[in-house]
C-alpha positions as CSV (number, residue, x, y, z in Angstrom):
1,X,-57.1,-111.8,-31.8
2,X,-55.3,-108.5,-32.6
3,X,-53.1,-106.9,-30.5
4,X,-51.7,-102.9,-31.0
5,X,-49.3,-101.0,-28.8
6,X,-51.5,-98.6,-27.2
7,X,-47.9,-96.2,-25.7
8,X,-44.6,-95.7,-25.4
9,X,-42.5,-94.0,-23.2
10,X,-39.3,-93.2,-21.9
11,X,-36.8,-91.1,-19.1
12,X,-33.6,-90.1,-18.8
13,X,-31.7,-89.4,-15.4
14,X,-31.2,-85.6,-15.4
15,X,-27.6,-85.5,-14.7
16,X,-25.6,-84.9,-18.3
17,X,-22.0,-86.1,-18.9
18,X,-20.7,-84.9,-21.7
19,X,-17.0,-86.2,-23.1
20,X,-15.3,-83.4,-21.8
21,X,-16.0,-84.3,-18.3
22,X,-15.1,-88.2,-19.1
23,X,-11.8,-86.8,-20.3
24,X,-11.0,-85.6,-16.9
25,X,-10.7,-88.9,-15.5
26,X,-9.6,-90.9,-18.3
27,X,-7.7,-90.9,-20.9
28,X,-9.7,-89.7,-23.8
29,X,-11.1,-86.4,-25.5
30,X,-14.5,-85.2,-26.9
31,X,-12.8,-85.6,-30.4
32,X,-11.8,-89.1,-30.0
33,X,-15.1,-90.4,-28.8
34,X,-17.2,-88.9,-30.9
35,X,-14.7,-89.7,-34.3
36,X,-15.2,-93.1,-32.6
37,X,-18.8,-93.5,-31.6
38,X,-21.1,-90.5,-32.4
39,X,-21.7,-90.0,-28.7
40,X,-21.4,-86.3,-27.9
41,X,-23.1,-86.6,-24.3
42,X,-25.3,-89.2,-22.0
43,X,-27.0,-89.0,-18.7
44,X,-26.2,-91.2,-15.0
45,X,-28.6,-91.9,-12.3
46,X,-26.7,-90.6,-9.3
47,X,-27.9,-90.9,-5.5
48,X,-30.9,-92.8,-4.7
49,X,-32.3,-93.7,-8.3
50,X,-31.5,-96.9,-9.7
51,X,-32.9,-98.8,-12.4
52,X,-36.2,-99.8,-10.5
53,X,-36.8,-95.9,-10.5
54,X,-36.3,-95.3,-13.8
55,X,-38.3,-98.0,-15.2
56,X,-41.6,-97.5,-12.3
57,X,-41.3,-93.5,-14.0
58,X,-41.6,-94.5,-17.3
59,X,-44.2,-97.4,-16.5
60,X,-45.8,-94.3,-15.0
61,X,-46.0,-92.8,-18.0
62,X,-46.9,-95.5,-20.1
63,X,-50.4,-95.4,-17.8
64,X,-50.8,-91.8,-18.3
65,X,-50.2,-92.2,-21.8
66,X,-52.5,-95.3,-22.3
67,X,-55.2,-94.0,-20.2
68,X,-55.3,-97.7,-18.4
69,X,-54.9,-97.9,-14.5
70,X,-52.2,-99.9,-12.6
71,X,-55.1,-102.6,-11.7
72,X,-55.5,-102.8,-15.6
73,X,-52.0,-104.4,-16.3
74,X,-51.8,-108.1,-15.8
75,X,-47.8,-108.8,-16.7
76,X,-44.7,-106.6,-16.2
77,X,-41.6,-108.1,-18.1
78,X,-37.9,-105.7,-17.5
79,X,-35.3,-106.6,-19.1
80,X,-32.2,-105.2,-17.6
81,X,-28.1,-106.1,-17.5
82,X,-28.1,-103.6,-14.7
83,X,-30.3,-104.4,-11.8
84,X,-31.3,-103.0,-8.4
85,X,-30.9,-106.6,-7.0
86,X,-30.4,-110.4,-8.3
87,X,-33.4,-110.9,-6.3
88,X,-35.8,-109.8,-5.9
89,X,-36.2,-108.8,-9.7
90,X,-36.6,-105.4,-10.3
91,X,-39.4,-106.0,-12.2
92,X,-41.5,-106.6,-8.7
93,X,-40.3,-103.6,-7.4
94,X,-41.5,-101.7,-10.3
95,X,-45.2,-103.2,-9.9
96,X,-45.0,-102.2,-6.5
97,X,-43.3,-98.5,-7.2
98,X,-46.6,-98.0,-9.6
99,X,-49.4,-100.2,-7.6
100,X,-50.2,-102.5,-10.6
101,X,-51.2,-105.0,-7.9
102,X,-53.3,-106.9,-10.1
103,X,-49.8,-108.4,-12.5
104,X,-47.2,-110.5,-12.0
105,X,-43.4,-109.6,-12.4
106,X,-40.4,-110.5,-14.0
107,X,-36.9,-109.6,-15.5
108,X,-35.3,-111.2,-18.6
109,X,-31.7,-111.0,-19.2
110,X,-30.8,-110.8,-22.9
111,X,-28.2,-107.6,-22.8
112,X,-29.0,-104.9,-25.3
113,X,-31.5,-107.3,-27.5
114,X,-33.4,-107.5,-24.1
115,X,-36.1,-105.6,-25.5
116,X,-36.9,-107.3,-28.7
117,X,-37.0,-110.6,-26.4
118,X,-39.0,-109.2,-23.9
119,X,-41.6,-107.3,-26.4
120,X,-41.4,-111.1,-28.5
121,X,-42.1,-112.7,-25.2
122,X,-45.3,-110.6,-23.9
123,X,-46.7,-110.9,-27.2
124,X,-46.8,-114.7,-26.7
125,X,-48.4,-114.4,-23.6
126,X,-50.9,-111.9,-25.0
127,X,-51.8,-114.6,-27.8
128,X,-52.9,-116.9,-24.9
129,X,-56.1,-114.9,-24.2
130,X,-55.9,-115.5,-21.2
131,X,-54.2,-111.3,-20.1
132,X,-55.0,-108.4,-21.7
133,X,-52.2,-105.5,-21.2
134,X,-48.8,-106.3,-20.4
135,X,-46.0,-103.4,-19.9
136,X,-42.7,-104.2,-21.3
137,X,-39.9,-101.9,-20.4
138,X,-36.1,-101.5,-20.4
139,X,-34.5,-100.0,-17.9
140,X,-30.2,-99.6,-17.6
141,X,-28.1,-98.1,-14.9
142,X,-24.9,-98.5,-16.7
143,X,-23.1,-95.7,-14.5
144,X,-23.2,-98.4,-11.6
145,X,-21.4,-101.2,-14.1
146,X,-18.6,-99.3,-15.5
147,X,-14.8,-99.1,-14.7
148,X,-13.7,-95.6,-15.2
149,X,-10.4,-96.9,-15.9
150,X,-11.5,-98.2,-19.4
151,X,-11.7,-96.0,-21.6
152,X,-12.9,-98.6,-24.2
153,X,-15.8,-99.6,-22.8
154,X,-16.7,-96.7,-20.1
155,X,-17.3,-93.8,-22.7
156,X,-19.6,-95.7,-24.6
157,X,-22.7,-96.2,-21.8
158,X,-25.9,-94.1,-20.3
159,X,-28.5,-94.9,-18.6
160,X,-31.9,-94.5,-19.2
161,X,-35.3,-96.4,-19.4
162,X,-37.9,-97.0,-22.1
163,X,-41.1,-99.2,-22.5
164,X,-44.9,-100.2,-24.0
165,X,-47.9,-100.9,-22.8
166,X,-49.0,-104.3,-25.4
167,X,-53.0,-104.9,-25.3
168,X,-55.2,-106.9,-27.0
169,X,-57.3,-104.7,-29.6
170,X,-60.3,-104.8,-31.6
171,X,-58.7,-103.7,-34.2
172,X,-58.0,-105.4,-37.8
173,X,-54.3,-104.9,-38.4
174,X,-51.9,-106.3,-35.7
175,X,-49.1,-104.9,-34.6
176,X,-46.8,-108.3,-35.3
177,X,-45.4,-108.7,-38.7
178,X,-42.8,-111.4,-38.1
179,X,-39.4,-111.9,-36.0
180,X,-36.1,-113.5,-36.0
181,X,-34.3,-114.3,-32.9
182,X,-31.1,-116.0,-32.2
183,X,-27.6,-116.4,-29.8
184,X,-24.3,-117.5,-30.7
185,X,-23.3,-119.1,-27.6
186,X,-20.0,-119.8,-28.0
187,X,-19.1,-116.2,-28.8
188,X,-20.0,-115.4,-24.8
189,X,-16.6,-114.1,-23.8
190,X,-16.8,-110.7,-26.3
191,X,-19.4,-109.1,-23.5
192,X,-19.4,-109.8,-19.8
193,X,-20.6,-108.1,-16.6
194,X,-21.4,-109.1,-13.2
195,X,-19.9,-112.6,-13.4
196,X,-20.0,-113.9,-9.5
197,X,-16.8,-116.5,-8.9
198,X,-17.5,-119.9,-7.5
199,X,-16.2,-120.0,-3.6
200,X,-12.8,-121.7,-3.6
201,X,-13.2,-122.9,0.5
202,X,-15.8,-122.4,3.2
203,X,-14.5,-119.7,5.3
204,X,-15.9,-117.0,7.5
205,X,-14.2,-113.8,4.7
206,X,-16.4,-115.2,2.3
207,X,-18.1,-111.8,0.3
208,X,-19.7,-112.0,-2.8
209,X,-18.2,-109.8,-5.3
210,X,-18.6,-108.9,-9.2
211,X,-16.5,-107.8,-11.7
212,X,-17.3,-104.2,-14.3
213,X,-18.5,-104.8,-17.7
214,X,-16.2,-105.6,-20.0
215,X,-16.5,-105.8,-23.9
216,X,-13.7,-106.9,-26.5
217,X,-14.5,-103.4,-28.7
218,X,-13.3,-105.0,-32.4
219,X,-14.6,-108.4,-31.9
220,X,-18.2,-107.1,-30.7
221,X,-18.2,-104.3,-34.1
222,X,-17.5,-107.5,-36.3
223,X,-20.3,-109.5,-34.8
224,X,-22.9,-106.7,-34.9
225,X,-21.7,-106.1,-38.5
226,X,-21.1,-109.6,-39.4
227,X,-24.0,-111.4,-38.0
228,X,-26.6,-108.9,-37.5
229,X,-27.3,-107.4,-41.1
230,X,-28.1,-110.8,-43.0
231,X,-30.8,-111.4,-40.1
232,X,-32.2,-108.4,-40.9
233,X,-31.7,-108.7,-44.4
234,X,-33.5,-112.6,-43.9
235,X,-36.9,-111.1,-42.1
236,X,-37.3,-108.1,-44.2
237,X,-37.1,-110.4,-47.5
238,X,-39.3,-112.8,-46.0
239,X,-41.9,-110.2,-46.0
240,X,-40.9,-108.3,-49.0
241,X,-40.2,-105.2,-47.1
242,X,-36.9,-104.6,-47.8
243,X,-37.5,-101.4,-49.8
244,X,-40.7,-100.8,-48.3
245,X,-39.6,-100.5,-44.5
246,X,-40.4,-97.2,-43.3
247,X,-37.8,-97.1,-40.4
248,X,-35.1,-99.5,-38.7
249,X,-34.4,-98.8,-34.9
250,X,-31.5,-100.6,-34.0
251,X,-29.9,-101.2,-30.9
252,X,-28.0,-97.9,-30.2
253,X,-24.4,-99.4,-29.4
254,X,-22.9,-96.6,-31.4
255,X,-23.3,-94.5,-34.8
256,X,-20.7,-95.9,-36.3
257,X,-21.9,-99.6,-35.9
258,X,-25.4,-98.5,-37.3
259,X,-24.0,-96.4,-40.2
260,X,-22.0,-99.5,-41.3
261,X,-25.7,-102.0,-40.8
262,X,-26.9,-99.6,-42.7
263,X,-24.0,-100.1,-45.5
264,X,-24.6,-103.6,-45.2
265,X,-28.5,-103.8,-45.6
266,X,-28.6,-101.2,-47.9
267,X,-31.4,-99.6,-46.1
268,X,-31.4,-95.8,-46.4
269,X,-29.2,-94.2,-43.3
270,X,-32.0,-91.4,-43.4
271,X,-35.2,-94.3,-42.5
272,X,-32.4,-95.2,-39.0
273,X,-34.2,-93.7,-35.9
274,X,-30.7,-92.8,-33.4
275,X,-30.5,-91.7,-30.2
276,X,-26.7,-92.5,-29.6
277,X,-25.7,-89.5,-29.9
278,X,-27.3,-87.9,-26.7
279,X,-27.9,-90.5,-24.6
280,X,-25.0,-92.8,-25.4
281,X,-25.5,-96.8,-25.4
282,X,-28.2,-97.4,-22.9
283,X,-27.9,-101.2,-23.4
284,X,-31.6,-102.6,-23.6
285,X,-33.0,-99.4,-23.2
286,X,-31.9,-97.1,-26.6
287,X,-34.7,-99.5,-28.6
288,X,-37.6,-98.4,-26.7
289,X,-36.2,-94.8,-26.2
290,X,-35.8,-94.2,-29.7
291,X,-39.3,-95.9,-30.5
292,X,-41.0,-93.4,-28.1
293,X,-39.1,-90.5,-29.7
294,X,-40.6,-91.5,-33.4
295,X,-43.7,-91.9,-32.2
296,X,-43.6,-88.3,-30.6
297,X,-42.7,-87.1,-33.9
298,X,-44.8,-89.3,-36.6
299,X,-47.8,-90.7,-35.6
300,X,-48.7,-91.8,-39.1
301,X,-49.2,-95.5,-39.8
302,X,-45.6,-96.7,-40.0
303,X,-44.0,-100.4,-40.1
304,X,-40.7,-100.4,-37.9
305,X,-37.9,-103.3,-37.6
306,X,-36.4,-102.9,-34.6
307,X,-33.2,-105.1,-34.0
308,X,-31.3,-105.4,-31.2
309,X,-27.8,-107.4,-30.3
310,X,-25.8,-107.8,-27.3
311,X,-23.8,-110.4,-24.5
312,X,-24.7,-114.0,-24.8
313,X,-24.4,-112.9,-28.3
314,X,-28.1,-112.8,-28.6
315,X,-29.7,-110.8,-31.5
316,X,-33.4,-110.4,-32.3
317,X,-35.5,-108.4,-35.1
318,X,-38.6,-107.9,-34.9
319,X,-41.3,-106.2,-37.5
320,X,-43.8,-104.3,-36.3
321,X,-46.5,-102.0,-37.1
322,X,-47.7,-98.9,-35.6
C-alpha cells in the first residue's frame, strides 16, 4: 500500500503585528527582536476566531484543494498547545465546522513537534487499510497564551494554522522515507503553558485557573541546537541523504535557531524553507505553513525532512517525499 499527500494548506489571521507595535507595550524595539529572532512581523486571531476557526478554514481548503468531499475523510488528528477547550477537542469541533461527518476526531499535544507526531501518527493508521484520507492539521492561537509582560517569550509567537490531506494512492513511490522521534522528559521545565494547580481544600471559591506560557529562552536554544541536529544528522545518514536532501523545514522557533541547525548539520541554509520571519513562531503550525508555501512554489518531485521540537522536550524528523 502506497500512500501520497494529495494537499496542503494553510491561513493566517488577518490582523498584523509588527515589532513596532509590541514595543509599545513592552519593553523591546523592532531592532532588538529582529537582531534576536529574524521576526519582523506575525498575525493574532482577535474577536471570535480561535484555533478551531483557523484550523476548519484550512481543512476547508485542504478539500478544495484535494478535490475529496467532507464525507471522504475518515480521521481528523489537530495538534494544538493552544486550544478552544480541554474538552471537547478542538479537533471535533473542526469536523463539525467543515461537515466531515463521516471521521472521527482528535487532538495530540506534542508542542511545536505536534505536527511531525501527528502526520507520523495518521500515517500509522493509514497503513491499517482499514481508512483512506485522513486530514492532519496544526492549528495555534498563541495571542490567547502570552503574557505581554514578557518580553522573552511574548515577541516571539503568531498564530496561524496549517495542514494535509494523507490518502492511500495507487501510486509506486510513497510518500514515507523514514522518521525519528523522541522526548527528553526530564528536561519538562524549559517550556510550560496552561499548567492547572491541584485544589489545596474543597471550598465553594474554587475556579480553575492557568498560568501564560513560559520558556527558559537559553536553555531551550541549547536543546534545539544540542539535541536536535545529531537526530537529524542520524535519519538523513541512515538513508544516505545527507547531501542529497532537497529541503529541511524545521520547526520555525526563530531564524537564529535554524541558521545555527543549519551550522550544525551542515546542510545548505539556502535548501531551509522559513517562514519565521512573517508569521513569527506559530508553535505546531510554522511546519505545515511553510510546507504549503513550497509546494505553492515548486511542485517538482522533491524529498523534504521536516523536524520539529518543542515542550515535553519532544523532537521528531520525519523524511518525506513529494
Amino acid at each position: 500500500m502506497s500512500l501520497e499527500i494529495l494537499a496542503t494548506a494553510h491561513y493566517v489571521p488577518e490582523r498584523v503585528v509588527d515589532n513596532d507595535e509590541l514595543a509599545q507595550i513592552m519593553d523591546t524595539s523592532d531592532e532588538w527582536i529582529q537582531s534576536h529572532t529574524g521576526i519582523k512581523t506575525r498575525h493574532y486571531a482577535l474577536g471570535a476566531e480561535n484555533t478551531s476557526d483557523l484550523a476548519a478554514t484550512v481543512g476547508q481548503q485542504l478539500l478544495e484543494k484535494s478535490g475529496l468531499t467532507a464525507d471522504q475523510i475518515d480521521l481528523i488528528i489537530l495538534s494544538t498547545i493552544t486550544p478552544d477547550s480541554l474538552t471537547p477537542a478542538t479537533a471535533a469541533l473542526v469536523q463539525d465546522k467543515i461537515g466531515a461527518r463521516n471521521a472521527f476526531a482528535f487532538d495530540i499535544s506534542a508542542a511545536c513537534a505536534g505536527f511531525v507526531f501527528g502526520l507520523s501518527t495518521a500515517e500509522k493508521f493509514l497503513r491499517s487499510g482499514r481508512y483512506q484520507n485522513a486530514m492532519v492539521i496544526s492549528a495555534e492561537t498563541n495571542s490567547k497564551m502570552m503574557d505581554f509582560q514578557d518580553r522573552t517569550s511574548a515577541v516571539f509567537f503568531g498564530d496561524g494554522a496549517g495542514g494535509v490531506i494523507l490518502s492511500q494512492s495507487t501510486k509506486t513511490d510513497d510518500f514515507f522515507v523514514d522518521e525519528e522521534l523522541a522526548t527528553l522528559a526530564e528536561k519538562n521545565e524549559y517550556i510550560h503553558s496552561g499548567r492547572i494547580p491541584a485544589i489545596s481544600e474543597v471550598k465553594a471559591s474554587n475556579y480553575p485557573q492557568i498560568d501564560a506560557f513560559y520558556q527558559s529562552g537559553r536553555d531551550v536554544f541549547s536543546f534545539a541546537t544540542g539535541a536536535v541536529p545529531p537526530q537529524m544528522q542520524t535519519i538523513l545518514d541512515r538513508n544516505g541523504l545527507h547531501d542529497d536532501i532537497d529541503y529541511v523545514i524545521c520547526h520555525q522557533a526563530n531564524l537564529r535557531i535554524i541558521e545555527k541547525i543549519a551550522e550544525e548539520t551542515q546542510i545548505p541554509f539556502e535548501k531551509f524553507v522559513t517562514n519565521v520571519q512573517d508569521y513569527g513562531n506559530t508553535s505546531s503550525a510554522g511546519i505545515p505553513m511553510a510546507l504549503d508555501q513550497l509546494q505553492s512554489r515548486d511542485l517538482s518531485a522533491k524529498t523534504v525532512l521536516l523536524t520539529g521540537f518543542g515542550a515535553g522536550l519532544d523532537y521528531g524528523s520525519l523524511i518525506i517525499k513529494l
